[in-house]
C-alpha positions as CSV (number, residue, x, y, z in Angstrom):
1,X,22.1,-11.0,-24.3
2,X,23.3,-8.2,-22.4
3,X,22.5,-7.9,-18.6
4,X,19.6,-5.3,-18.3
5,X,17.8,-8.1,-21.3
6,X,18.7,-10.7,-18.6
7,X,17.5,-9.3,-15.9
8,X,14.0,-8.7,-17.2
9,X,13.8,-11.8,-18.2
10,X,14.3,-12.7,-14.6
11,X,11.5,-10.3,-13.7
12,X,9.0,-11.8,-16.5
13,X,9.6,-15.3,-14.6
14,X,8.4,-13.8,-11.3
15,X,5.3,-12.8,-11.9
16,X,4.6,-15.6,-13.7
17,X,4.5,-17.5,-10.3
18,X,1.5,-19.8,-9.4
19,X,1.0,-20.3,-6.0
20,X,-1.7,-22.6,-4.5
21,X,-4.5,-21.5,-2.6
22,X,-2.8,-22.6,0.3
23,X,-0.5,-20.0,0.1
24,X,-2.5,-17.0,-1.0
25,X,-4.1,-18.1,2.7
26,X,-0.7,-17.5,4.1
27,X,-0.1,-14.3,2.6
28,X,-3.3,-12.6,2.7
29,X,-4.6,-14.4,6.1
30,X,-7.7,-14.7,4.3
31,X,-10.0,-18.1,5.1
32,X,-11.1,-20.3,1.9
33,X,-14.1,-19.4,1.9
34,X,-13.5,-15.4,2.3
35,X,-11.0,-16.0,-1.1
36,X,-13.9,-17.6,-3.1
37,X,-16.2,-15.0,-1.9
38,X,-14.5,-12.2,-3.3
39,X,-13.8,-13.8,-6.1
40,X,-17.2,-14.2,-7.2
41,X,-17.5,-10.6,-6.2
42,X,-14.9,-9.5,-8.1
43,X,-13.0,-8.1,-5.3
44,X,-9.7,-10.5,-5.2
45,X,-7.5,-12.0,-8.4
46,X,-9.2,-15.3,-10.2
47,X,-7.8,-18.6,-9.8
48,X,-6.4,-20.4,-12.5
49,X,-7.2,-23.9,-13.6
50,X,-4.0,-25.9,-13.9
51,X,-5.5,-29.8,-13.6
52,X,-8.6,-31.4,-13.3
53,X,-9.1,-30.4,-9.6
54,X,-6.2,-27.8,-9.0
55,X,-6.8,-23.9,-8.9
56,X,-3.8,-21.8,-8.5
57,X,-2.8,-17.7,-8.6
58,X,-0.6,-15.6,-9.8
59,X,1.7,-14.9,-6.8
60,X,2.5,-11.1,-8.6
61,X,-1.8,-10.3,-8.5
62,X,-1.9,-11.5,-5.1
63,X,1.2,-9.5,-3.9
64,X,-0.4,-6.9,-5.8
65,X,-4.0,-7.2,-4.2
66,X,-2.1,-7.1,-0.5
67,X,-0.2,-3.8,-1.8
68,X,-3.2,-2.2,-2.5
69,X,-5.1,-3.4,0.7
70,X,-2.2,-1.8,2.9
71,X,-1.9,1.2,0.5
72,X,-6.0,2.0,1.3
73,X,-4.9,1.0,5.0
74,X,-2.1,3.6,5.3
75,X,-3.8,6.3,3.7
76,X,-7.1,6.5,5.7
């Protein structure tokens, strides 16, 4: 395996992060509630189930969702 195979490999992982809602708090300041709201509405990434009573993201969709809220931001 060469190091450009390697490397995107290494970039595959990434966005294959789950982070816990918890964290998309953190990162998007965002309140529970507000999350589940714009879920349902369509306007933020859906959870995934990973257990019985666990949700979780994908830490790439959520980076992506905060990208996109600065980009509109900036460009107004």
């Amino acid at each position: 395996m060469n190091m450009q195979q390697s490397e995107t490999q290494n970039i595959a992982k990434i966005e294959q992060v789950l982070i816990s809602r918890k964290e998309v708090q953190r990162l998007t300041t965002l309140s529970q509630a507000t999350i589940y709201v714009q879920m349902a509405k369509g306007n933020f990434p859906q959870s995934i189930s990973i257990g019985e009573r666990r949700v979780a993201w994908l830490l790439s969709e959520v980076q992506e969702w905060c990208d996109q809220k600065i980009k509109n931001a900036r460009s107004v």
